[in-house]
N, C-alpha and C positions, 0 to 999 in steps of 0.2 A: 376665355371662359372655360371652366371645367366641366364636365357632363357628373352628373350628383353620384354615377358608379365609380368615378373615376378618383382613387386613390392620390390625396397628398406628402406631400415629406414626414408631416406630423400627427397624420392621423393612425396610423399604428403604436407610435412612440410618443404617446402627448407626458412624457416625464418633461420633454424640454421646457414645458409649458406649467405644467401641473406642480413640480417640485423645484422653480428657480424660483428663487428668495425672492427674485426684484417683482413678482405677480403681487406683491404685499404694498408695493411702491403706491403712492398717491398720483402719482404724474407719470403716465405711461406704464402702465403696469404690462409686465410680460403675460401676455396670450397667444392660441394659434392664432387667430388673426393678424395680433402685430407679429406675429414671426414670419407669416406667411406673406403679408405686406412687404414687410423690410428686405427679407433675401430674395424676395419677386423683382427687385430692384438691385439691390446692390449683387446678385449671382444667378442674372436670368439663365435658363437651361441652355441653348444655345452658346453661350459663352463659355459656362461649366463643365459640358461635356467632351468625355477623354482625355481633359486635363489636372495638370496636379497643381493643388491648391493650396496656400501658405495663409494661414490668420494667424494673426501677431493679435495676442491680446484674445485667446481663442473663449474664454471664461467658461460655458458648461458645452462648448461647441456644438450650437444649434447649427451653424454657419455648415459645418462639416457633414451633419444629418442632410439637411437643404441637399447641399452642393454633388453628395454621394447618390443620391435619391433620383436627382436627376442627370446623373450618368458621370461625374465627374472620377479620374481614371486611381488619384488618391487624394489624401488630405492630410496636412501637418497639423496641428494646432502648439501655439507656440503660448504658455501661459505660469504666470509666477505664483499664482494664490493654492495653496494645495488643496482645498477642497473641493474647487473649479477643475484640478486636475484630476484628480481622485473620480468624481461623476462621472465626468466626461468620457474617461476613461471608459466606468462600467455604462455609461449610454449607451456610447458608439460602438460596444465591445461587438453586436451583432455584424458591423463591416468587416470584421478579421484583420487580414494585415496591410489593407485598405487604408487605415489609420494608426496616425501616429499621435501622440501627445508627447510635447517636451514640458518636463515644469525648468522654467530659465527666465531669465527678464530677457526681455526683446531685443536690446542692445548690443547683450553681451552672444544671443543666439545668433542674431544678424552678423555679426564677425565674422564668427566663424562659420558663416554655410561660404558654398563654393557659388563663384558665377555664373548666374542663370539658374540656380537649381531649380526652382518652379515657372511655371506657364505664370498662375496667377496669384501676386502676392494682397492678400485684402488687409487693410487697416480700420476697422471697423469701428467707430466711437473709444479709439484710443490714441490717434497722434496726438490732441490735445494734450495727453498725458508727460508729456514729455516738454522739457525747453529749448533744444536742442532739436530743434523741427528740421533744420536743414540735412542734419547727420542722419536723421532717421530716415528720413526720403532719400537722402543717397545709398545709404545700404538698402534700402527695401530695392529702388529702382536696379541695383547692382545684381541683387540676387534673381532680379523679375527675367524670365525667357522675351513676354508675349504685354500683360499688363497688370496697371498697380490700382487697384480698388481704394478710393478716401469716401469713410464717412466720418465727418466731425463738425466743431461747432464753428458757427459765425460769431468774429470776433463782437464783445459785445456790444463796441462802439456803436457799429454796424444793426445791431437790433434795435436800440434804442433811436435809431434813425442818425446819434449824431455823425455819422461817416456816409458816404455814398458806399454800395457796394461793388464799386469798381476799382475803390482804391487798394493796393498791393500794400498789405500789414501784416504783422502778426503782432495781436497783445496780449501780453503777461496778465494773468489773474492771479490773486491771491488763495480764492476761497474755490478752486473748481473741486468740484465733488466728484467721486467714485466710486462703484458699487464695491463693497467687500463680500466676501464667500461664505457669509454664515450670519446669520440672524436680520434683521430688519434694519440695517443701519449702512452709513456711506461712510466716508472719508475724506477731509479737506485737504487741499494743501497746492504750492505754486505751479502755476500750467503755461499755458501758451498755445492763442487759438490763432488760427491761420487765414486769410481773406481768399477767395478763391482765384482772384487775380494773382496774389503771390504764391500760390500753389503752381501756378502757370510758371511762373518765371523758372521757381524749383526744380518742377520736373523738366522742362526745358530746358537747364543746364545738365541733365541726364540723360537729353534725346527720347526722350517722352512725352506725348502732346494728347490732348480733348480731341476729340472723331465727333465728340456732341457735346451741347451746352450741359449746366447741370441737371441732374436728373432729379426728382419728383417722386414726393411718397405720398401715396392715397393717404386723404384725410378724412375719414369716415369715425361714426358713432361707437365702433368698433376698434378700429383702426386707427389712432389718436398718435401718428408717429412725429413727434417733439413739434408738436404747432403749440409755441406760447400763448398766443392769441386768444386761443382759450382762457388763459389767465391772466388776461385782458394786460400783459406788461410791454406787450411786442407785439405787431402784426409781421413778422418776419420768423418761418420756422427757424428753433434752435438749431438746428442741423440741418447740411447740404452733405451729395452727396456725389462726387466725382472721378469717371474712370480715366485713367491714362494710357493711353499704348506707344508699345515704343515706336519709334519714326523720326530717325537719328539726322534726316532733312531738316526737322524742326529744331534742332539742338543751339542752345545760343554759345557762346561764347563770352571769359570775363576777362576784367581787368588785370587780375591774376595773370590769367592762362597768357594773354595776347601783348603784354605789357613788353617782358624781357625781348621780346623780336620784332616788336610795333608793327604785328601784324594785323592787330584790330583796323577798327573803319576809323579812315583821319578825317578833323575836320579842323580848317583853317579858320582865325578870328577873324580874319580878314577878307574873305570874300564869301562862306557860309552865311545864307537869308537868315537864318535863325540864330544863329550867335550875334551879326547886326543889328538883329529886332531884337535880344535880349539885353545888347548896349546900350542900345537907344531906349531903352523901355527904363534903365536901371539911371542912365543919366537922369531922364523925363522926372523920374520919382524922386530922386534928388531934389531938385530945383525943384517940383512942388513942395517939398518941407522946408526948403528956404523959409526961413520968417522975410527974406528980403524980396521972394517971388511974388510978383501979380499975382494973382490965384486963377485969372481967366475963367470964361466959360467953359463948364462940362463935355466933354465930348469923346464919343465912343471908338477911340483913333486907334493907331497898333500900338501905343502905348498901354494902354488901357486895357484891350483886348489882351496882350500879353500878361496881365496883371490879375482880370477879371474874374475867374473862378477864385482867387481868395479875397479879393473884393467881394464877389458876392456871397462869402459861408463868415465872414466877417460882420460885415452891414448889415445883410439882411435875417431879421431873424426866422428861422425856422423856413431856412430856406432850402434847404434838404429836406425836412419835413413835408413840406408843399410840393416838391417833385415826387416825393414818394406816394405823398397822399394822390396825387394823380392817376401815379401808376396804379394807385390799389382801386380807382373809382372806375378805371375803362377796366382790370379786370373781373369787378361784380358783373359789369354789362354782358348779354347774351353775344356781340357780335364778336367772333373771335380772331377777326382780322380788321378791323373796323380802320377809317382815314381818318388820323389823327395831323393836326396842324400845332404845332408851338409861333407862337406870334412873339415876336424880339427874343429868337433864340439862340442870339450869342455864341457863346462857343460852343453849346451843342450839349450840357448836360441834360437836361431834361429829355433831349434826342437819344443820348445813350444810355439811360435811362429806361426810355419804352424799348429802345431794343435789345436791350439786355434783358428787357420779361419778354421776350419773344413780337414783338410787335415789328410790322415791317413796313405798311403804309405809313411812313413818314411825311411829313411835309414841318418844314418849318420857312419863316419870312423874319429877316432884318433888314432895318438902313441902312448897318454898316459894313460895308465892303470888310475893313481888317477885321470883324466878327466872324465873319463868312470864311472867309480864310482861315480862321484859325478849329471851324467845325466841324462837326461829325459829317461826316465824308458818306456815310451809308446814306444819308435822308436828301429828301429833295430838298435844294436849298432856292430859298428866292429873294433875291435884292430888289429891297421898294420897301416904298414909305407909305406905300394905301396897300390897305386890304387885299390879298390875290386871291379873290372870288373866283376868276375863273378858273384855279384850280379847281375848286371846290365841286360837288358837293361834301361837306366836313361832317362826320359823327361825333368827332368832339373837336372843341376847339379848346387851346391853353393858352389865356393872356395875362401871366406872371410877369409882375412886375413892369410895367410895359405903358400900359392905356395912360400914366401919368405923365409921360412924357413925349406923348402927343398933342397937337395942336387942337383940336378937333377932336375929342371921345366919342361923345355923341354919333358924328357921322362914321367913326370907324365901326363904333358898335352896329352900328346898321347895318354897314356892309358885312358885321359876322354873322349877324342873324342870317342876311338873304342867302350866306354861302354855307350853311349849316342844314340837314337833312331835316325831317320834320323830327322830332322826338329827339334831336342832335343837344348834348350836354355841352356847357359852356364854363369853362372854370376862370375867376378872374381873380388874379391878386394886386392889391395897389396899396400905396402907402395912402392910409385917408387923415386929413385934418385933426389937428389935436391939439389939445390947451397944452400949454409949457409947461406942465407937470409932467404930463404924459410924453412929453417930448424931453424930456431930461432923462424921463427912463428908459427913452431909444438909445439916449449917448450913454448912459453908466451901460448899455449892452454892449455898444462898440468899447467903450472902455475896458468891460472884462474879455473881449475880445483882443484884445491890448491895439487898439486905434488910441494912437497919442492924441492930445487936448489941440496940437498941431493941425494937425491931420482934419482934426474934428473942424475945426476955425475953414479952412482953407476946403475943403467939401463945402460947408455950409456956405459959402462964397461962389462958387462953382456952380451949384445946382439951381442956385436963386435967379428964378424966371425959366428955369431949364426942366426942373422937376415941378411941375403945379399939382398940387394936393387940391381934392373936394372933402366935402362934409361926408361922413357916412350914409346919411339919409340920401346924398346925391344919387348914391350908387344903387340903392334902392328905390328911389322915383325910377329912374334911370331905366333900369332893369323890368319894372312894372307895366312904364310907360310904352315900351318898345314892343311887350307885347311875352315876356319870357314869364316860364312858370318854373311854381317849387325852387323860387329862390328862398337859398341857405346859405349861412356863414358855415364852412366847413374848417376853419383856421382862423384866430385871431391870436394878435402879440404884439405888443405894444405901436399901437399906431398901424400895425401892419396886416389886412383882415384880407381873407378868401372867401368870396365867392361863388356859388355853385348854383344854373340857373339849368334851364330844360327850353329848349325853342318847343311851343303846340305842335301834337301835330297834325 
């Protein structure tokens, strides 16, 4: 907190604020607040200070105001539009020869500087700009002393829920927009957004690694820094925001580099666990599409397990969806470390999941040993077919996908309630009962999911008497009867509804 005497970056010089075109924008309009928000984060004082500072994509360089203000030793600004150079210029003209302004594109400026030339290179809502993500991270990390500042977008798969945010992408858009230097208007044309797990891989092939998860920009009335959510299309902000430092320990190695001298890591077909279980998994799937295979009973074996995460973004619909919606219902809740359980948690998404929003009370429970094996290693894991109440007491409990393929619902649910705190949330999702209309439009899902007519036959063969479906009303006797409140459908899709109950307390 500031004391009300005490002098900001932009309260002498509110031009950065007062005469950028983008304060006219509908969506994030520039103000001191969001400037003071944004480089509060992406160029805290302690980092900035006595160092020299590189923005690529500098546009009226607020970044350079900030970063100077609070002690930093110079500042580049690297920027192609010439009216963005032209201000800039007469803004910052009070730092003297403090600053620099280049008008260049980015690409062509990165060339040519020398190695190392700055402490701290920031990319500030313009790698997207480019298709060519990888080239740009290697010259930015080349030219870096100390580290490399990323703000940009989450790809959009990833906003719209249908990707997890742990999966390593970058995707092409057609229509990404960007601000131009004069008048009330943007620009379209082809980009490429980056996931932050393949930011990782990136800089780690340049000896650059995270010291911290992503970092967090205040959401306020004010302060409105890219939450779409507001515009009810995303609960997921457009932009994340992540630093790199270098730490040449961390640095990976490619196929490239290691190949000509095979000095990479060897692994044999022949006595390697995990190329074995990938044989065996890849035989198994075979001979279940046999037309001439038994189709046998379901069961959750290492074949299966090996196979499971696209099994389950396949089959089940909106099953990314229902992980996320979890994560977003324990983080409305007040408790900010709260003991969370996953019940039949497989290989462990949903686990990595809550800890990838910071959650660290983990607990999850399966029957299957090769699930267990194949899962999130950070969470408590527990092998068993009853409820493990004595873990418990649980603040929330998650039984996706799960209760229908138990013997006994009923009595499991009992034993969640008893291991559930008082006021403890219960989220449950099952396939419930449906007439053959509604069950044709499960398989035209697996169908556009490209699950062959095969596949479809030979499941449906498998799971009969292994998956037991109730009526929807079951689930709500169920739930009433046992004593739970403020039960809601928070998810429904063909056949396949969520659940959301409150134990009294």
């Amino acid at each position: 907190m500031t004391s009300p005497n005490q002098l900001l970056a932009f309260d002498e010089h509110p031009v950065f604020y007062q005469d950028d075109n983008r304060r006219y924008r509908g969506f994030n309009p520039t103000s001191k607040a969001f400037l003071e928000a944004k480089f509060g984060v992406l160029l805290p004082a302690h980092l900035v200070k006595g160092k020299t500072i590189l923005d690529l994509g500098s546009c009226y360089g607020a970044a350079g105001q900030w970063a100077l203000f609070n002690g930093a030793k110079q500042y580049t600004g690297v920027e192609v539009q010439q009216n963005f150079v032209s201000q800039s210029r007469q803004w910052l003209a009070h730092w003297g020869d403090q600053v620099e302004i280049v008008q260049q594109d980015v690409r062509g400026f990165l060339r040519a500087a020398g190695d190392q030339s700055f402490d701290l290179v920031l990319l500030a809502g313009i790698l997207y700009h480019f298709v060519d993500t990888k080239q740009i991270i290697d010259e930015a990390c080349r030219v870096s002393r100390e580290q490399v500042m990323i703000e940009t977008n989450y790809p959009p798969s990833m906003r719209s829920g249908k990707l997890p945010q742990n999966v390593a992408m970058t995707e092409y858009i057609t229509d990404q927009e960007v601000n131009l230097d004069h008048g009330n208007q943007s620009m379209l044309g082809v980009s490429a957004t980056t996931s932050i797990s393949a930011l990782d891989i990136l800089f780690r092939l340049n000896g650059f690694a995270k010291r911290e998860d992503k970092l967090s920009f205040p959401v306020g009335p004010d302060t409105v820094i890219y939450d779409e959510s507001r515009m009810g299309s995303s609960d997921l902000q457009i932009r994340f925001a992540v630093r790199y430092y270098l730490d040449a320990e961390q640095a990976l190695t490619t196929l490239e580099s290691t190949l000509p001298d095979h000095s990479g890591q060897l692994r044999s077909w022949e006595t390697d666990p995990l190329a074995q279980a990938r044989t065996s998994a890849y035989q198994q799937q075979a001979k279940s599409l046999s037309s001439d295979a038994e189709p046998g009973a379901w069961q959750f074996d290492a074949q299966v397990a090996e196979v499971f995460d696209g099994i389950a973004r396949r089959e089940i619909p909106d099953y990314l969806r229902v992980i996320d919606l979890c994560v977003r219902v324990i983080d409305k809740g007040e408790n900010r470390q709260p003991k969370i359980i996953d019940v039949g948690s497989a290989t462990g998404e949903t686990l990595r999941q809550l800890h990838q929003a910071g959650y660290r009370e983990l607990y999850g429970v399966e029957s299957s040993a090769d699930m267990i094996a194949r899962s999130f290693d950070q969470a408590t894991l527990i092998h068993s077919q009853a409820f493990p109440e004595a873990h418990g007491p649980f603040d929330y409990v998650l039984n996706n996908w799960t209760l229908h393929f138990i013997r006994n619902p009923l009595s499991y649910l009992e034993a969640i309630k008893r291991a559930m705190v008082p006021g403890g949330t219960l989220i449950l999702s099952d396939k419930v009962s449906s007439s053959q209309r509604t069950h044709e439009l499960y398989y035209d899902y697996k169908r556009a999911n490209g699950v062959t007519e095969v596949e479809i036959e030979k499941k449906r063969q498998q799971i009969e008497g292994v998956l037991v479906t109730y009526p929807f009303s079951w689930y709500l006797n169920a739930l009433n009867n046992l004593g739970f409140e403020q039960i809601e459908v928070i998810n429904a899709n063909t056949a396949f509804v969520t659940f959301m109950a409150v134990k009294p307390l």
